[in-house]
Biopython code that builds the backbone (N, CA, C, O; Angstrom):
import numpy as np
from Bio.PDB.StructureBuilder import StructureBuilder

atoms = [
    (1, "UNK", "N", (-24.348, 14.265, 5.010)),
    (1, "UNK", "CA", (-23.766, 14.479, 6.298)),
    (1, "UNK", "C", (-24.857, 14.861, 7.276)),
    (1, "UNK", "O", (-25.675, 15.738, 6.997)),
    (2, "UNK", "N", (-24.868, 14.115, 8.573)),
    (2, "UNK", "CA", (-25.792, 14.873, 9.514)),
    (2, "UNK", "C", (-25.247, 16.044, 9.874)),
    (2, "UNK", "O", (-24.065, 16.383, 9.832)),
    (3, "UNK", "N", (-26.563, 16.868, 10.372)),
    (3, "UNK", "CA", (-26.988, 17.950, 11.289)),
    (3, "UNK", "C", (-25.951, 17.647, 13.072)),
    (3, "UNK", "O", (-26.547, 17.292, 14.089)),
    (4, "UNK", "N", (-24.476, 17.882, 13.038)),
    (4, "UNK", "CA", (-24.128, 17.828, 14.411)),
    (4, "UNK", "C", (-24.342, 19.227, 15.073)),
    (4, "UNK", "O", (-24.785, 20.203, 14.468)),
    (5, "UNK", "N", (-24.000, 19.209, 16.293)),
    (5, "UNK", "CA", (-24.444, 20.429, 17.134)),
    (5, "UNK", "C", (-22.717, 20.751, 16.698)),
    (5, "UNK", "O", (-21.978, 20.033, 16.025)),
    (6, "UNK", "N", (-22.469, 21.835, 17.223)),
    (6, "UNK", "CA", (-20.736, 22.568, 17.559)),
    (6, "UNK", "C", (-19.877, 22.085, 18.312)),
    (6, "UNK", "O", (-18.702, 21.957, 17.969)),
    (7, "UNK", "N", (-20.354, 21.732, 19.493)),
    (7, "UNK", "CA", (-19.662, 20.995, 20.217)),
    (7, "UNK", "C", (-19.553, 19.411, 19.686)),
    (7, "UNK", "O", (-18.375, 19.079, 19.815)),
    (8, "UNK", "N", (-20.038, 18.740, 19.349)),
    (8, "UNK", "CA", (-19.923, 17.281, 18.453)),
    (8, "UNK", "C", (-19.275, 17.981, 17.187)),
    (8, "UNK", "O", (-19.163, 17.063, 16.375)),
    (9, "UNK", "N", (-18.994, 18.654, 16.852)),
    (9, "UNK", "CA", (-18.613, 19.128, 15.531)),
    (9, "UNK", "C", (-17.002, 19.209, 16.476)),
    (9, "UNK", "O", (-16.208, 18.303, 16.730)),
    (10, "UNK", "N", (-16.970, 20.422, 16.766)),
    (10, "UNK", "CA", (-15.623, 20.736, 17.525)),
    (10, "UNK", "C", (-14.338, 19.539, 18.170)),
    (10, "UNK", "O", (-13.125, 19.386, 18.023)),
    (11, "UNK", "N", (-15.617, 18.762, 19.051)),
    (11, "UNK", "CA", (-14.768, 17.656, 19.407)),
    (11, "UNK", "C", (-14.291, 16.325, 18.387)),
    (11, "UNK", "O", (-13.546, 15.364, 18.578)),
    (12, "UNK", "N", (-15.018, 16.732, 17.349)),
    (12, "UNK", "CA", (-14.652, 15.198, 15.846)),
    (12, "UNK", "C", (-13.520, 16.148, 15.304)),
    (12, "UNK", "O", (-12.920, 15.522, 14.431)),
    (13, "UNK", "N", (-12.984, 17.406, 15.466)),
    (13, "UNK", "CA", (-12.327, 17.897, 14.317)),
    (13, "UNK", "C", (-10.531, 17.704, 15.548)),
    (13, "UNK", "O", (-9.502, 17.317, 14.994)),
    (14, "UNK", "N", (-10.523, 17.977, 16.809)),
    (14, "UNK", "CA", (-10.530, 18.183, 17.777)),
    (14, "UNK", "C", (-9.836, 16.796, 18.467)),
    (14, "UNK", "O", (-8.844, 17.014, 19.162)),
    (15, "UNK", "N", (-10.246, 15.492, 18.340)),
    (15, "UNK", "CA", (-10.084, 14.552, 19.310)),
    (15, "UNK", "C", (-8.825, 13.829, 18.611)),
    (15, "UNK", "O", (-7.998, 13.276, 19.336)),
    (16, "UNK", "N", (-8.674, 13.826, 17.253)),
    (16, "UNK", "CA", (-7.438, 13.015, 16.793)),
    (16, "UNK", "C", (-6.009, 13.797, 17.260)),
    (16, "UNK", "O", (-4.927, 13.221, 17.364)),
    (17, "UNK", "N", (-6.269, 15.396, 17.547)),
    (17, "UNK", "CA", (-4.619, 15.600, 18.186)),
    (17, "UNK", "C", (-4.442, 15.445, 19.265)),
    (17, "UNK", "O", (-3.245, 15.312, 19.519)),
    (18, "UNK", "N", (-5.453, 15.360, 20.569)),
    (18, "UNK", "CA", (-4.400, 15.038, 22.045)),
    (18, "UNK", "C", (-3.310, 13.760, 21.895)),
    (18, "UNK", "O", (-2.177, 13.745, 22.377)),
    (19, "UNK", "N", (-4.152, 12.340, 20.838)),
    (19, "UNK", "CA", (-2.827, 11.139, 21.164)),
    (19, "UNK", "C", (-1.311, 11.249, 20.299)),
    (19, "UNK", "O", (-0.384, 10.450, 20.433)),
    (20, "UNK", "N", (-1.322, 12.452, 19.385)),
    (20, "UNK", "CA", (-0.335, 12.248, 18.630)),
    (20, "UNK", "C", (0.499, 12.982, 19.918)),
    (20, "UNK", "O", (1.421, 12.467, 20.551)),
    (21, "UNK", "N", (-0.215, 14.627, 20.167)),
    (21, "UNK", "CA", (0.793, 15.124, 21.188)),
    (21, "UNK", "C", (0.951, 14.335, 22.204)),
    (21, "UNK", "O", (2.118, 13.961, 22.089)),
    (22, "UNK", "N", (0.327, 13.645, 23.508)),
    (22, "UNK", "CA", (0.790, 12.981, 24.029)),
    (22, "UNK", "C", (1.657, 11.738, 23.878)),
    (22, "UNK", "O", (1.771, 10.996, 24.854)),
    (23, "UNK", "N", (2.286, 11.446, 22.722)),
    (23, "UNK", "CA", (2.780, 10.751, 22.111)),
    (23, "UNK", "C", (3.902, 11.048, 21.963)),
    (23, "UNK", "O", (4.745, 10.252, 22.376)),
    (24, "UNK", "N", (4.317, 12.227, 21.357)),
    (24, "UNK", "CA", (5.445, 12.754, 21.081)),
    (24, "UNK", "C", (5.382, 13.765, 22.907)),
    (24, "UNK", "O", (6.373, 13.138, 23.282)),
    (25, "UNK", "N", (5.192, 14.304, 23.634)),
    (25, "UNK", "CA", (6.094, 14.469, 24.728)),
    (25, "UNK", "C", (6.355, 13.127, 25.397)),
    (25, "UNK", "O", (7.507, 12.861, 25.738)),
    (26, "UNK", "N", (5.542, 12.417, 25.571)),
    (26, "UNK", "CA", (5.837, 10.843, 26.033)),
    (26, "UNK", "C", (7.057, 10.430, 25.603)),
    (26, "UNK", "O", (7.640, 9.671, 26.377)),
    (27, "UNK", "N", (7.739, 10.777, 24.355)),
    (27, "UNK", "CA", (8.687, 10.068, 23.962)),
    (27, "UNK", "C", (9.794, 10.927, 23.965)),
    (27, "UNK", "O", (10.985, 10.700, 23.753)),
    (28, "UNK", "N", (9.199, 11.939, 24.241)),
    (28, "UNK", "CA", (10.576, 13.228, 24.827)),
    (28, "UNK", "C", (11.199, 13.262, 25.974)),
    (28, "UNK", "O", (12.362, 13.652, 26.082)),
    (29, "UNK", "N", (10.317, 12.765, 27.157)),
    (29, "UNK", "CA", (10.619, 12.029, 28.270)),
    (29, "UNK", "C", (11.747, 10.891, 28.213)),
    (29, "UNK", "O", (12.219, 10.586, 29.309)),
    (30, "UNK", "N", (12.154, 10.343, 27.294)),
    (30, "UNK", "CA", (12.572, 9.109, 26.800)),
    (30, "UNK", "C", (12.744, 8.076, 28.278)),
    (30, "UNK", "O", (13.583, 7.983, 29.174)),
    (31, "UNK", "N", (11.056, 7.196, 27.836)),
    (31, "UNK", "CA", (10.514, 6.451, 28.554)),
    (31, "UNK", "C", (11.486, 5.032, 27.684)),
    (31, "UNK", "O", (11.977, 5.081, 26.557)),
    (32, "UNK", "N", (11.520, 3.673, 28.829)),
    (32, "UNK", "CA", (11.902, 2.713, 28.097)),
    (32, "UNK", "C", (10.883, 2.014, 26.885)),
    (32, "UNK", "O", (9.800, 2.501, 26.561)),
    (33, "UNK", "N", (11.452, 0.817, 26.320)),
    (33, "UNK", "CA", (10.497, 0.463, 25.325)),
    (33, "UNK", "C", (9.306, 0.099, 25.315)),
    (33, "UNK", "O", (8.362, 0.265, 24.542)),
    (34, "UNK", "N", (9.540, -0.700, 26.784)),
    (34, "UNK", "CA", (8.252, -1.153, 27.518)),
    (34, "UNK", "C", (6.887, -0.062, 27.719)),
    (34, "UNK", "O", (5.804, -0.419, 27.255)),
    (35, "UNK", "N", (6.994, 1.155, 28.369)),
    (35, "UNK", "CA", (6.550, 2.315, 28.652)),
    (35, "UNK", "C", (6.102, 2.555, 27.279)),
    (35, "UNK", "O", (4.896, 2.530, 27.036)),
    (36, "UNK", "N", (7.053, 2.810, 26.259)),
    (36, "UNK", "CA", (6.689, 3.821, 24.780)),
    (36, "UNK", "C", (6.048, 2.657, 24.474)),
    (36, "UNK", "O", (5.383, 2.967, 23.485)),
    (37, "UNK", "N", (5.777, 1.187, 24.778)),
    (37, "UNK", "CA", (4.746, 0.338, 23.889)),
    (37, "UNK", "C", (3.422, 0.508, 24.809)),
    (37, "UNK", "O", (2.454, 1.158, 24.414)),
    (38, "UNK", "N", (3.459, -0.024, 25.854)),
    (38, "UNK", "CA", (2.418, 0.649, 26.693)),
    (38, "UNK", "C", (1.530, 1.765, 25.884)),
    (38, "UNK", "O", (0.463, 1.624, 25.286)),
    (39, "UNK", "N", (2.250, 2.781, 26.055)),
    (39, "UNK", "CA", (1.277, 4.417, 26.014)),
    (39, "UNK", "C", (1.059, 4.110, 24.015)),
    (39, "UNK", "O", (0.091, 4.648, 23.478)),
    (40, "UNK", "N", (1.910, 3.360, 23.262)),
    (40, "UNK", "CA", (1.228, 2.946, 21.875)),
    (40, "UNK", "C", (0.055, 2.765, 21.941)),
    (40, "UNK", "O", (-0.901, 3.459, 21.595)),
    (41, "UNK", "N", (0.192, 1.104, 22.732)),
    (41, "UNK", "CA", (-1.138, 0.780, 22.799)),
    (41, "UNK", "C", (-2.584, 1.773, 23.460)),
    (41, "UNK", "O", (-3.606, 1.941, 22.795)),
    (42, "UNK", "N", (-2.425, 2.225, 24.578)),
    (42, "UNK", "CA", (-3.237, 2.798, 24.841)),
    (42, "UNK", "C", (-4.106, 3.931, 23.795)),
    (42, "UNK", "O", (-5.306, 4.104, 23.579)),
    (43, "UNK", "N", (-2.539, 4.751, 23.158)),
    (43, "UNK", "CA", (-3.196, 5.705, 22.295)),
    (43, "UNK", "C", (-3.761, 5.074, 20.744)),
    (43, "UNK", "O", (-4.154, 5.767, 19.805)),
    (44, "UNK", "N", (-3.678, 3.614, 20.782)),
    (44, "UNK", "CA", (-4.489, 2.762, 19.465)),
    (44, "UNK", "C", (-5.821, 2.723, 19.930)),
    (44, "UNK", "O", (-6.762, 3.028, 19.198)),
    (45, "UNK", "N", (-6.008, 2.238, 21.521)),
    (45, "UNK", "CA", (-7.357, 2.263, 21.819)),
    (45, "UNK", "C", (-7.717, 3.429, 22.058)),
    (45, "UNK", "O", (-8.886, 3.368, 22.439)),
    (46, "UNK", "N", (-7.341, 4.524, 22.044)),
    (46, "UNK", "CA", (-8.268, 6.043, 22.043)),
    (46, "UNK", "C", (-8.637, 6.246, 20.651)),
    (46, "UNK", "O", (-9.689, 6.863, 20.487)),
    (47, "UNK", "N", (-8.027, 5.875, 19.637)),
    (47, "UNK", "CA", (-8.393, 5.510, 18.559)),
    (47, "UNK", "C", (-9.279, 4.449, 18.120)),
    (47, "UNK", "O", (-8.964, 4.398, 16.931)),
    (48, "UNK", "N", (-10.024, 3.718, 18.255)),
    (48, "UNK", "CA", (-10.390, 2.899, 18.210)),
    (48, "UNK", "C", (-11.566, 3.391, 18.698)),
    (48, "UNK", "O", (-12.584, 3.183, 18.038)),
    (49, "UNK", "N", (-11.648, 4.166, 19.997)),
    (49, "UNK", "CA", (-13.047, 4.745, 20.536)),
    (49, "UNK", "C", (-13.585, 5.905, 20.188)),
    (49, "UNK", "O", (-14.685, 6.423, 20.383)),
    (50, "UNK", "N", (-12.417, 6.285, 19.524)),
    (50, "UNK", "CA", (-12.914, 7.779, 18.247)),
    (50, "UNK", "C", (-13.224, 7.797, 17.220)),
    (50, "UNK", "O", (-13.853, 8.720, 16.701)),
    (51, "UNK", "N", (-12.696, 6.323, 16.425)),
    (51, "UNK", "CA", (-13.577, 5.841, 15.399)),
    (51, "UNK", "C", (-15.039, 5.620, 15.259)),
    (51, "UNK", "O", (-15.857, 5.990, 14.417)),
    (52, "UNK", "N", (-15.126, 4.857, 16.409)),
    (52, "UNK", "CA", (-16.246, 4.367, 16.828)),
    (52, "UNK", "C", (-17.382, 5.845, 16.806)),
    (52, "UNK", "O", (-18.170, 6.275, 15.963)),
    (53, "UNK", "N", (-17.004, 6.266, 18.081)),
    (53, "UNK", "CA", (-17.629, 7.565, 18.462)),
    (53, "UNK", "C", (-17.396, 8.438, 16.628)),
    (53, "UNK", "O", (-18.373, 8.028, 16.000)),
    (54, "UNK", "N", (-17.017, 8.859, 16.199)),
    (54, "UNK", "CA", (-17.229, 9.486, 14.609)),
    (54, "UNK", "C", (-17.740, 8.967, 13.420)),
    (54, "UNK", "O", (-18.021, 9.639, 12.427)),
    (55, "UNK", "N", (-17.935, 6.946, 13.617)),
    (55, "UNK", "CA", (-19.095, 6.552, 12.942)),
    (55, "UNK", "C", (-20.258, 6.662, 13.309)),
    (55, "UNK", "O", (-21.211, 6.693, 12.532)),
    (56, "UNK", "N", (-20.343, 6.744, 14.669)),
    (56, "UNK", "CA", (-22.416, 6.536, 15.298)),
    (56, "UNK", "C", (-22.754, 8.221, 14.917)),
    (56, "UNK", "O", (-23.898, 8.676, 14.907)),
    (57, "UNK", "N", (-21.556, 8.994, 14.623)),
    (57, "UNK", "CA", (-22.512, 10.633, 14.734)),
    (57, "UNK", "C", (-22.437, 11.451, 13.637)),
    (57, "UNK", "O", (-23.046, 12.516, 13.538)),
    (58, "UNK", "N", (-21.444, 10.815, 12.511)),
    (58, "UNK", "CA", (-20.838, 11.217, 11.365)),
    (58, "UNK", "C", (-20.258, 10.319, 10.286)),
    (58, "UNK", "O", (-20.949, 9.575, 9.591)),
    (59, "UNK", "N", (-19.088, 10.428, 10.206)),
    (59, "UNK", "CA", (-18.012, 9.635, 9.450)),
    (59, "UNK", "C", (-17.206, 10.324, 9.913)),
    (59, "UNK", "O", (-17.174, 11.507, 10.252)),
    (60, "UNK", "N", (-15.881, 8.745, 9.922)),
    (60, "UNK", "CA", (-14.635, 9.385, 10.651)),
    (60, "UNK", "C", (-14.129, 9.931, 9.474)),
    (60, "UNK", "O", (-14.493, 9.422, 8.414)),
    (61, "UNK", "N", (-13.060, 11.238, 9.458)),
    (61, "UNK", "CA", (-12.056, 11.681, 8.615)),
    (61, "UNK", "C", (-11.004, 11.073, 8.336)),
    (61, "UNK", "O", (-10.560, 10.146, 9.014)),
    (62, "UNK", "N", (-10.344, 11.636, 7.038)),
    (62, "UNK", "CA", (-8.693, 10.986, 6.973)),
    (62, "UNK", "C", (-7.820, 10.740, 8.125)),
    (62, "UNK", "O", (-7.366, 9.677, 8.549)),
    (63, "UNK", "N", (-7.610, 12.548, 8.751)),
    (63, "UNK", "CA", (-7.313, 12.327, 9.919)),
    (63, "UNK", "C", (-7.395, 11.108, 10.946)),
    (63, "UNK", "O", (-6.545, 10.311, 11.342)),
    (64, "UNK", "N", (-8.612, 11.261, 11.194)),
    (64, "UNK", "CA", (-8.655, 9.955, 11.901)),
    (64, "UNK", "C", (-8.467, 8.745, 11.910)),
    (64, "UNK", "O", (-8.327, 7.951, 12.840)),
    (65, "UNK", "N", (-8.469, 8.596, 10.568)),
    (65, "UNK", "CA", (-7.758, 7.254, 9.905)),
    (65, "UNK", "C", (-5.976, 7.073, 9.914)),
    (65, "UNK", "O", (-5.276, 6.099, 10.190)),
    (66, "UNK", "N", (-5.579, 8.659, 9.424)),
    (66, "UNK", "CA", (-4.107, 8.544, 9.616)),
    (66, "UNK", "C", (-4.072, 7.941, 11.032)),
    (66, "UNK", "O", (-3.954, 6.726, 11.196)),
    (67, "UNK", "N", (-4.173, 8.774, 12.005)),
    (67, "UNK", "CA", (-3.758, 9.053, 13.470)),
    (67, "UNK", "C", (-4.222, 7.424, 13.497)),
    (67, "UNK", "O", (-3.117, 6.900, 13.639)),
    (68, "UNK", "N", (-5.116, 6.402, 13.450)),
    (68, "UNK", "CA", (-5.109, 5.661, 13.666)),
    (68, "UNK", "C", (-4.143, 4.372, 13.287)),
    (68, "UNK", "O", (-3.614, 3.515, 13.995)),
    (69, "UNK", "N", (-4.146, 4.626, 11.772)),
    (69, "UNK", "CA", (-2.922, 3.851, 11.223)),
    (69, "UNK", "C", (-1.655, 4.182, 11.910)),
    (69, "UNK", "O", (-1.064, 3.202, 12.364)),
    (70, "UNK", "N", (-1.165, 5.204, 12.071)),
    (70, "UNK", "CA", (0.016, 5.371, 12.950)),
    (70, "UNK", "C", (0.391, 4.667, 14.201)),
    (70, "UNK", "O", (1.475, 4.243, 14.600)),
    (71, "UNK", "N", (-1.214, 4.654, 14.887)),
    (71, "UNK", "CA", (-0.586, 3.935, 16.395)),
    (71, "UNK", "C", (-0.872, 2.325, 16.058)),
    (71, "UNK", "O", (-0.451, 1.316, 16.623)),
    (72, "UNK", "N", (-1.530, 2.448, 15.207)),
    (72, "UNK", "CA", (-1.333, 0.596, 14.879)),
    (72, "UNK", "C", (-0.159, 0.056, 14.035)),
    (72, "UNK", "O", (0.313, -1.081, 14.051)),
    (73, "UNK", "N", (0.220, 1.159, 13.268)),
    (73, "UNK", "CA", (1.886, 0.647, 13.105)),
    (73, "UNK", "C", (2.543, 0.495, 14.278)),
    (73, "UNK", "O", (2.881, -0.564, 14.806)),
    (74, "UNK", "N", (2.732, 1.763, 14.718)),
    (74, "UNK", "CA", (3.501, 1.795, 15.984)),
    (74, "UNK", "C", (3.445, 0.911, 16.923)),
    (74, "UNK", "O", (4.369, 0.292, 17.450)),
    (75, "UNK", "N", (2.092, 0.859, 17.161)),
    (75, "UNK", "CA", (2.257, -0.238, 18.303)),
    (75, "UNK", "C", (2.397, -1.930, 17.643)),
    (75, "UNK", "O", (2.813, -2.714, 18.496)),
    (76, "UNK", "N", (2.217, -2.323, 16.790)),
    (76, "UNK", "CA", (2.828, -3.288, 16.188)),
    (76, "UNK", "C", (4.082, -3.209, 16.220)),
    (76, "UNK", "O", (4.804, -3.882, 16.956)),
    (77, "UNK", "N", (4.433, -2.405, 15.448)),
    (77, "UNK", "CA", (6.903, -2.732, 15.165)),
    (77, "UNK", "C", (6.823, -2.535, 16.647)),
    (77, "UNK", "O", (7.389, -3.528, 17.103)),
    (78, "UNK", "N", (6.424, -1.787, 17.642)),
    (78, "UNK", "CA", (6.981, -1.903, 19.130)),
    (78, "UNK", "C", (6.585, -2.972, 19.722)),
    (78, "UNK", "O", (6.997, -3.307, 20.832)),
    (79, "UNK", "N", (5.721, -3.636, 19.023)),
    (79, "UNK", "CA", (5.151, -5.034, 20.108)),
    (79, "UNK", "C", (6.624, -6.203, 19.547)),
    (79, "UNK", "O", (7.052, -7.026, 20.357)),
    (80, "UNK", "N", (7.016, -6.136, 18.636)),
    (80, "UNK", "CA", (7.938, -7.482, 17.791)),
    (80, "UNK", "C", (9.370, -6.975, 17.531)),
    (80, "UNK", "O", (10.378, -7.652, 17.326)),
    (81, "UNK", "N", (9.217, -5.427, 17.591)),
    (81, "UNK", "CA", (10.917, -4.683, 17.625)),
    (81, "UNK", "C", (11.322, -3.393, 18.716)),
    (81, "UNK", "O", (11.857, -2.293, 18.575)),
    (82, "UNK", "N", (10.704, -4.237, 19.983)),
    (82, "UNK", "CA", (11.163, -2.516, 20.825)),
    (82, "UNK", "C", (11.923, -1.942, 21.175)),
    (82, "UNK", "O", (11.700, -0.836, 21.669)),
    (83, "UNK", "N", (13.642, -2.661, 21.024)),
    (83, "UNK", "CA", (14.712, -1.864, 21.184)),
    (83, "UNK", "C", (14.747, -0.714, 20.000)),
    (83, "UNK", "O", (14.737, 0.488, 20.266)),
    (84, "UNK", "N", (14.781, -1.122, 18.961)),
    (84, "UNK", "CA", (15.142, -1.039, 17.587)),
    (84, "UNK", "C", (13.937, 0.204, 17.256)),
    (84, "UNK", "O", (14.453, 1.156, 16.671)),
    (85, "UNK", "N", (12.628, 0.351, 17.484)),
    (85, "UNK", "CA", (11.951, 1.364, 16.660)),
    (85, "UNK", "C", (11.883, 2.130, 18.027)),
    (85, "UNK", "O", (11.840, 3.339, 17.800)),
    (86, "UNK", "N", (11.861, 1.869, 19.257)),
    (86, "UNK", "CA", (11.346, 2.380, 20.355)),
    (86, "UNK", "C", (12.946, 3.671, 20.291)),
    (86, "UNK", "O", (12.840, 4.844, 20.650)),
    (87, "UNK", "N", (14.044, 3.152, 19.850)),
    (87, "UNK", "CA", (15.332, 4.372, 19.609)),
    (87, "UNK", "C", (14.869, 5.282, 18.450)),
    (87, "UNK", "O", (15.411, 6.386, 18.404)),
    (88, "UNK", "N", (13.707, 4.908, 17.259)),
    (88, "UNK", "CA", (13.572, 6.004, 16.208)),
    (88, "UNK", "C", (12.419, 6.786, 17.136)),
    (88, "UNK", "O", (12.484, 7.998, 17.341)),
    (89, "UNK", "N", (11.259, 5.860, 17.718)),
    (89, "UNK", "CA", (10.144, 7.195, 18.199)),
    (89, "UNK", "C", (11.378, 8.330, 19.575)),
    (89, "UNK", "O", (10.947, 9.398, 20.011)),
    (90, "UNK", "N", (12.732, 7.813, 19.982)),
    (90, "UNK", "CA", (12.878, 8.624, 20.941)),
    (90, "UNK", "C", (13.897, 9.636, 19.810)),
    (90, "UNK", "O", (13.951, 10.836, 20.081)),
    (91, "UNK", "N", (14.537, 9.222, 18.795)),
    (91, "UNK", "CA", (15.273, 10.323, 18.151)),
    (91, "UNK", "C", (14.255, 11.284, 17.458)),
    (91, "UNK", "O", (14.310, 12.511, 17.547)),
    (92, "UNK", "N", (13.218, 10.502, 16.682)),
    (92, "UNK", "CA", (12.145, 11.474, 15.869)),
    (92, "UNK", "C", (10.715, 11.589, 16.315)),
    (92, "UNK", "O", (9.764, 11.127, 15.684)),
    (93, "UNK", "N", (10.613, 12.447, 17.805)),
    (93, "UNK", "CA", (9.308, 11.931, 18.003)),
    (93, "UNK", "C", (7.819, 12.943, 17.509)),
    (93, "UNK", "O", (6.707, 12.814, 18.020)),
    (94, "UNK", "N", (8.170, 13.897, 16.439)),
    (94, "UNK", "CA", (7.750, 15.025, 15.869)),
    (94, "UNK", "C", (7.613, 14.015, 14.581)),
    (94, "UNK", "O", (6.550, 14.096, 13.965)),
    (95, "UNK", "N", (8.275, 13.375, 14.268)),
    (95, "UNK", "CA", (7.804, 12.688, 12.527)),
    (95, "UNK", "C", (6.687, 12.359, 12.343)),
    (95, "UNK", "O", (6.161, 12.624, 11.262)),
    (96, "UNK", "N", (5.790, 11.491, 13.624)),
    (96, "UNK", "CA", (5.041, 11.203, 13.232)),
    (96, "UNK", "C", (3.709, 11.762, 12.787)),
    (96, "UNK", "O", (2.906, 11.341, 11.955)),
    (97, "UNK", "N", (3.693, 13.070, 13.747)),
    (97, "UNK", "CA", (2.862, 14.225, 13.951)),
    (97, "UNK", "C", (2.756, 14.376, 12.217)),
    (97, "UNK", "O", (1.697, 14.362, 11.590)),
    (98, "UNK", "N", (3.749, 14.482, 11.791)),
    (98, "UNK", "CA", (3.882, 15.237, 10.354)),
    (98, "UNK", "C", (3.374, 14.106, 9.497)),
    (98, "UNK", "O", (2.774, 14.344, 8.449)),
    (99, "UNK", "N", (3.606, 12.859, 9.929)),
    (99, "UNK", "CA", (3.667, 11.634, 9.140)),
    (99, "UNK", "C", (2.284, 11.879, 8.867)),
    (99, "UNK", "O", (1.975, 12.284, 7.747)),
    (100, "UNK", "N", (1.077, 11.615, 10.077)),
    (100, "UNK", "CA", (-0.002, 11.897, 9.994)),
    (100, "UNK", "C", (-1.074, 12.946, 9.484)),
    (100, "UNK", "O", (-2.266, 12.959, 9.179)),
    (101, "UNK", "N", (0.114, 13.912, 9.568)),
    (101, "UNK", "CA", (-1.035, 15.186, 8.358)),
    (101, "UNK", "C", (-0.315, 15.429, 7.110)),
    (101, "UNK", "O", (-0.675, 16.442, 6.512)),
    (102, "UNK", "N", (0.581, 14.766, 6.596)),
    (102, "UNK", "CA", (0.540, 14.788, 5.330)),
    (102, "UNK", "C", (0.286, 13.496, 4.895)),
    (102, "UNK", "O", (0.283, 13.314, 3.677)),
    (103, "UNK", "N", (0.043, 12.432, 5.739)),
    (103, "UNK", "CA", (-0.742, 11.469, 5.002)),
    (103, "UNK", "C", (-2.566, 11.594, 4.615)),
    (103, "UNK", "O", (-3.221, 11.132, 3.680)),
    (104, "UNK", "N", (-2.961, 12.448, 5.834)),
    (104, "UNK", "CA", (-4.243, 12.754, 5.463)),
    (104, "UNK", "C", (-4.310, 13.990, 4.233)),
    (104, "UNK", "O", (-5.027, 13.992, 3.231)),
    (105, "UNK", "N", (-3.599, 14.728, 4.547)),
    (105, "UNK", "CA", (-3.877, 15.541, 3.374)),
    (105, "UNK", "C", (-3.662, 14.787, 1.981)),
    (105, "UNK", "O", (-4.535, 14.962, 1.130)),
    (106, "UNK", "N", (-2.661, 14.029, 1.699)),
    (106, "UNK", "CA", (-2.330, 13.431, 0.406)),
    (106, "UNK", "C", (-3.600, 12.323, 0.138)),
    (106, "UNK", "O", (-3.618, 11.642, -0.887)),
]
sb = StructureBuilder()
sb.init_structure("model")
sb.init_model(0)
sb.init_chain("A")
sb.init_seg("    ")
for serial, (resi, resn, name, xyz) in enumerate(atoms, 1):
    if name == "N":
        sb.init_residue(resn, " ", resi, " ")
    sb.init_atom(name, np.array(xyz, "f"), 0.0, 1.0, " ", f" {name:<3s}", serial, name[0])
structure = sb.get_structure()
């Protein structure tokens, strides 16, 4: 493992929870399907640039792998089913939060 400073340390441990929470109040709002696929996608590409950014300075974590698999499910079934899953992220929008740290932990 490299030598990171605290702050590069802080922000890799740090950057995978703003998209889950903004995710789940986003969907507490209960935005239409369109909207909850939208802000999917977006929070796949914050993923995508945190991967990135945690391979050039480290290795990414489980975490980061969960949180990533999540919005690329998500935003997949919402790209091909958005009535239909876009009603489970607005009934359960806390599952996934959980989905994601007990998939990394396991």
């Amino acid at each position: 493992m490299k030598n990171l400073s605290k702050a590069r340390q802080a922000f890799l441990y740090a950057a995978p929870f703003p998209p889950l929470a903004f995710f789940k109040v986003w969907a507490s709002l209960n935005p239409g399907p369109v909207a909850l696929t939208f802000a999917a996608w977006a929070m796949l590409a914050y993923c995508v640039v945190l991967l990135l950014i945690a391979r050039r300075w480290d290795k990414p974590n489980y975490f980061d792998w969960a949180v990533f698999a999540y919005f690329a499910l998500a935003s997949f079934f919402l790209l091909f089913m958005p009535g239909h899953v876009s009603s489970l992220f607005l009934l359960y929008p806390v599952t996934g939060i959980y989905a994601c740290l007990f998939s990394a932990a396991f």
